[in-house]
C-alpha positions as CSV (number, residue, x, y, z in Angstrom):
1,X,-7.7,17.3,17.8
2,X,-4.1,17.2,16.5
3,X,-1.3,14.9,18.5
4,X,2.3,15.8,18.5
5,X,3.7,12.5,18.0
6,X,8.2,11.8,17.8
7,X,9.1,8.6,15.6
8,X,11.6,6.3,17.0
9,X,13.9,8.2,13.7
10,X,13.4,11.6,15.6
11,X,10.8,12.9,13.0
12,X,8.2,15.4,14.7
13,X,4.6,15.2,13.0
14,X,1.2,15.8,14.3
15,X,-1.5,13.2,13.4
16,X,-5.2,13.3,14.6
17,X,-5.6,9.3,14.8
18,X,-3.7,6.8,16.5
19,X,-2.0,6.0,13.5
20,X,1.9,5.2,13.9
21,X,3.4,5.8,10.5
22,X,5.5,8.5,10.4
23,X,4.8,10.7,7.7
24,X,8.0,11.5,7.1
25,X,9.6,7.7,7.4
26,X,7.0,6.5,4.8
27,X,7.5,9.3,2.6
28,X,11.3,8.3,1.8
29,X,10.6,4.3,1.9
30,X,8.2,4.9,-0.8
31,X,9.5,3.2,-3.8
32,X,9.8,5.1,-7.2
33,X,9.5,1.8,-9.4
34,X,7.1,-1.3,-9.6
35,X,3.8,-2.0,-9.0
36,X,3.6,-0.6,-5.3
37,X,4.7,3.0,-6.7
38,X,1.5,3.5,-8.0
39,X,0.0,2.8,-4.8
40,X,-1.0,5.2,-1.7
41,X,0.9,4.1,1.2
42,X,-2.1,2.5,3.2
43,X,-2.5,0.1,0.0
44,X,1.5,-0.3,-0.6
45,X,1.1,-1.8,3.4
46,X,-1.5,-3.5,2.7
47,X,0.3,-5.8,0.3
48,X,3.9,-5.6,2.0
49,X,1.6,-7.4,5.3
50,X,0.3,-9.8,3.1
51,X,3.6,-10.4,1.6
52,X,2.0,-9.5,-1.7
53,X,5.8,-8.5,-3.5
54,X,5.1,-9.4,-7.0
55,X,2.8,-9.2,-9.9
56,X,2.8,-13.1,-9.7
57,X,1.4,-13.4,-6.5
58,X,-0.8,-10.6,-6.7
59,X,-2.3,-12.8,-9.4
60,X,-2.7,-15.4,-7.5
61,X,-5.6,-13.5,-5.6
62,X,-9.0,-12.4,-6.0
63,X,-10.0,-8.8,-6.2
64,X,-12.3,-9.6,-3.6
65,X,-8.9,-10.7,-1.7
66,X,-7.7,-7.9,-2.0
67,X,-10.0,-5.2,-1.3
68,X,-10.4,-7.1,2.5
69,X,-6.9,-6.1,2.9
70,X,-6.8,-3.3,5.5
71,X,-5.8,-0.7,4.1
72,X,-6.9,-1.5,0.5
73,X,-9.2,0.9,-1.1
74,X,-11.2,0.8,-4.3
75,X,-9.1,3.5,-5.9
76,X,-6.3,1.1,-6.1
77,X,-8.0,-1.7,-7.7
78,X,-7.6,0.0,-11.2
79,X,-4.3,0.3,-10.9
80,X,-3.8,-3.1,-10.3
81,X,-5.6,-3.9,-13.3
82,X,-3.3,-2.0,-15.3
83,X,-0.5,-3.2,-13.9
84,X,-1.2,-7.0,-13.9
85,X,-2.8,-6.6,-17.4
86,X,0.6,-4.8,-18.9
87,X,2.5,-8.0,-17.4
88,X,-0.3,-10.3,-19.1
89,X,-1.2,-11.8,-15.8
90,X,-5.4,-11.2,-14.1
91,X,-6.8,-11.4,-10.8
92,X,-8.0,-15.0,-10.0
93,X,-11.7,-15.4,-10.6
């Protein structure tokens, strides 16, 4: 069953967990460059609460790492790949 939920910005939205992102909100704090803009917006919060901001320190951590995140799914993991491989950088093994 659908909730109608209000945001603290006014934004209306109906959601069926108890999930507090505003669709809306997220949708326009979405960034259009770097490695997070590949992301879905669980994933891109997964690594903005783990203060994972760079390909750098992404590096610095194991896929394994990562996927615990909550939030993280396997469907991001390739793009990671990608995106740490084009900057010459890995995951740590």
């Amino acid at each position: 069953m659908r909730h109608l939920k209000t945001c603290p910005n006014g934004h209306r939205y109906h959601k069926i967990s108890d999930c507090p992102v505003c669709p809306v909100c997220e949708a326009k704090r979405a960034p259009s460059t770097g490695f997070t803009s590949l992301l879905s917006a669980p994933a891109r919060r997964a690594l903005e609460h783990a203060g994972i901001d760079s390909l750098a320190k992404l590096a610095s951590y194991s896929e394994k790492d990562i996927l615990a995140l909550h939030g993280m799914g396997k469907a991001s993991m390739p793009l990671l790949r990608k995106a740490l491989a084009e900057a010459g950088l890995a995951f740590k093994s």
